[in-house]
N, C-alpha and C positions, 0 to 999 in steps of 0.2 A: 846247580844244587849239589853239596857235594855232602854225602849221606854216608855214614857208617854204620854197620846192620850187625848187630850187637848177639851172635847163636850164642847160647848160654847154656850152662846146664840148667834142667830142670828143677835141680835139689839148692839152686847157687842162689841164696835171695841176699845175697851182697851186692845188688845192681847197683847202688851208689861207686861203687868201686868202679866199676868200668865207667862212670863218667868224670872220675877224677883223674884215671888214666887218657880217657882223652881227650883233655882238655886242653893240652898242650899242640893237641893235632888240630885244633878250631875245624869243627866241622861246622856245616848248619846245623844238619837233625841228627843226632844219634836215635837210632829206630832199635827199640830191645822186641821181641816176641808177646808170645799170648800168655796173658798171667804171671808175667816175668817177676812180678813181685812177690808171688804167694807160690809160684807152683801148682799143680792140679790140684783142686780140691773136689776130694767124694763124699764130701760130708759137707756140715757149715762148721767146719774151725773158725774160730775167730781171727780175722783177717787184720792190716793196717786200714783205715778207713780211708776216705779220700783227703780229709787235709790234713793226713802223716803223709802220705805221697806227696802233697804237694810243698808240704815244709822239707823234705828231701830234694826234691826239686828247685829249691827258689835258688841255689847260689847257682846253675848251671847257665854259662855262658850259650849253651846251643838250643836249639829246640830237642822237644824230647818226645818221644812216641813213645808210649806204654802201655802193656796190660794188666790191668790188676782185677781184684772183684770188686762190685761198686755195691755199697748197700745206699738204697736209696729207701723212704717208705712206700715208694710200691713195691719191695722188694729189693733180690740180688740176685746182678749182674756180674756176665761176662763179659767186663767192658777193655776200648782201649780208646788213650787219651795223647791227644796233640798237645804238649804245654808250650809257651813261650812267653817269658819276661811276667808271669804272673797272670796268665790270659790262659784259658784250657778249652778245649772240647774234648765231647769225650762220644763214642758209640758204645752203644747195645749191641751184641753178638746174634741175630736173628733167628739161626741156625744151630740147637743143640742140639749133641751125638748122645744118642739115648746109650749107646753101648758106654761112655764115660761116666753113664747117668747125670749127666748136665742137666737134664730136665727136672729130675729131684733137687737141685742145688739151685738153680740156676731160675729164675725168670727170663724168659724170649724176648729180647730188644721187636720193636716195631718199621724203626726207620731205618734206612739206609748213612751208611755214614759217609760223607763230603764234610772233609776237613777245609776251610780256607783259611790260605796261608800264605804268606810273603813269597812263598815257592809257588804260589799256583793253587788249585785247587786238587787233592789228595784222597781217592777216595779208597776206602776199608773195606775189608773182609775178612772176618774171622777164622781160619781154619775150618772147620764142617764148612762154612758158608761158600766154600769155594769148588761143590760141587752142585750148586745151583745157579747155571748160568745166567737165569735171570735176575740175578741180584747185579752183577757185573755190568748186564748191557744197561742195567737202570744206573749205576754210575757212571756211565760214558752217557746215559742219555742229559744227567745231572751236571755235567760241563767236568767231571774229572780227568782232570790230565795225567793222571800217574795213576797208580792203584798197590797199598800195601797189603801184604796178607801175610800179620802175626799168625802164628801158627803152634801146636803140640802135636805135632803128625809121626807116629809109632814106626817104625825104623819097617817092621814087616808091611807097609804100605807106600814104601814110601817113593818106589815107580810110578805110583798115581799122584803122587804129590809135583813130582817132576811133569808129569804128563799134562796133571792140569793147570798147573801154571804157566805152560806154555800154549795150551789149546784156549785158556783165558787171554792170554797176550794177542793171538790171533783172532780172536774173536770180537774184542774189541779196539784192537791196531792199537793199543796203548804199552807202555813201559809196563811191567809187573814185578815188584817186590816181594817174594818172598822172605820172612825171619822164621825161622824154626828150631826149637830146642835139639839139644842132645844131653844123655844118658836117662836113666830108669828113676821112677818114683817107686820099684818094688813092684809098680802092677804090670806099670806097659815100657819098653824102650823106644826113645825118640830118635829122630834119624837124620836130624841137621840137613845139610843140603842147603841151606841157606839159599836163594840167588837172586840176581837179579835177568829179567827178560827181556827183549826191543817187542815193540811190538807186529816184527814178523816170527815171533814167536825162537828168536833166533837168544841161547844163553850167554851175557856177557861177561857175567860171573858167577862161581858156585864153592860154596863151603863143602867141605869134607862131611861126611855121617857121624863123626863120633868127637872130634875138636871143639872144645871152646875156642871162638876167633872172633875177630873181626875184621869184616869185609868194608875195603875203602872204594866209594862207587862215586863219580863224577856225575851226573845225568842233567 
């Protein structure tokens, strides 16, 4: 699977850019971050819904991992979505950080997310969601063989960010993708670090703190 992990800035919602730029590198999946379409929301601004994403998405030759907010009528989510050739899944973000007040914006996903895909079976985690390790072992129990975890994790935490994506790699012997923003929405600054894990919890690659890039990963 050969995957490119798309750290963006928080403020940058030109994500169509980056998959025009790499279109010529034929990836599988370009994997962008949490919210990568809207950026944090502390309110309900009005958002693109889901089929402005997906009409963004249709001419891309790769797959695509994203977060955006999903208004559905039970509410809006903190979601992210697997698309390919017109086919999507999407999760619910289970885990809101009451400190972002996600909880006032945001409706609590239920299920665990297990993408299946041409690569295998993919499973999700939200950023907060990645300090409840029972969410993880129940996606290794769900037959996932990888595990991503979009992310907006604030630059002054973000030794726990490194620490637990690697104490998750070890915990469930599985690969770990992390994607995470970099720069400021004005409230909080984000702290990139982008990486990918083996799962002896060993780093195979890691982004910078403060770079827009993108990370070319073989797995």
């Amino acid at each position: 699977m050969h995957l490119h992990i798309v750290q963006k800035n928080i403020n940058n919602r030109a994500w169509k850019d980056f998959l025009k730029r790499e279109k010529s590198n034929r990836p599988d999946i370009v994997c962008f971050g949490e919210l990568a379409t809207s950026g944090c929301l502390y309110g309900r601004e009005q958002v693109d819904d889901l089929e402005v994403v997906l009409q963004l998405l249709a001419d891309s030759d790769a797959a695509v991992m994203i977060g955006f907010p999903h208004e559905t009528g039970c509410g809006l989510f903190n979601a992210y979505m697997y698309y390919c050739r017109g086919e999507y899944q999407i999760y619910h973000k289970i885990n809101l950080f009451e400190s972002f007040n996600e909880d006032r914006v945001y409706s609590p996903g239920e299920q665990i997310g297990i993408f299946h895909t041409e690569f295998g079976k993919l499973g999700i985690a939200i950023c907060y969601d990645l300090r409840f390790p029972d969410i993880f072992g129940r996606l290794r129990q769900a037959g996932a063989e990888k595990i991503v975890v979009p992310a907006a994790f604030p630059r002054v935490r973000i030794d726990d960010w490194r620490h637990l994506l690697m104490q998750r790699a070890k915990d469930t012997g599985l690969t770990v993708i992390g994607v995470n923003a970099v720069g400021t929405d004005g409230v909080h600054e984000f702290g990139g670090s982008s990486m990918v894990v083996d799962g002896l919890g060993k780093v195979l690659l890691q982004a910078d703190e403060v770079s827009e890039m993108v990370l070319d990963a073989e797995l």
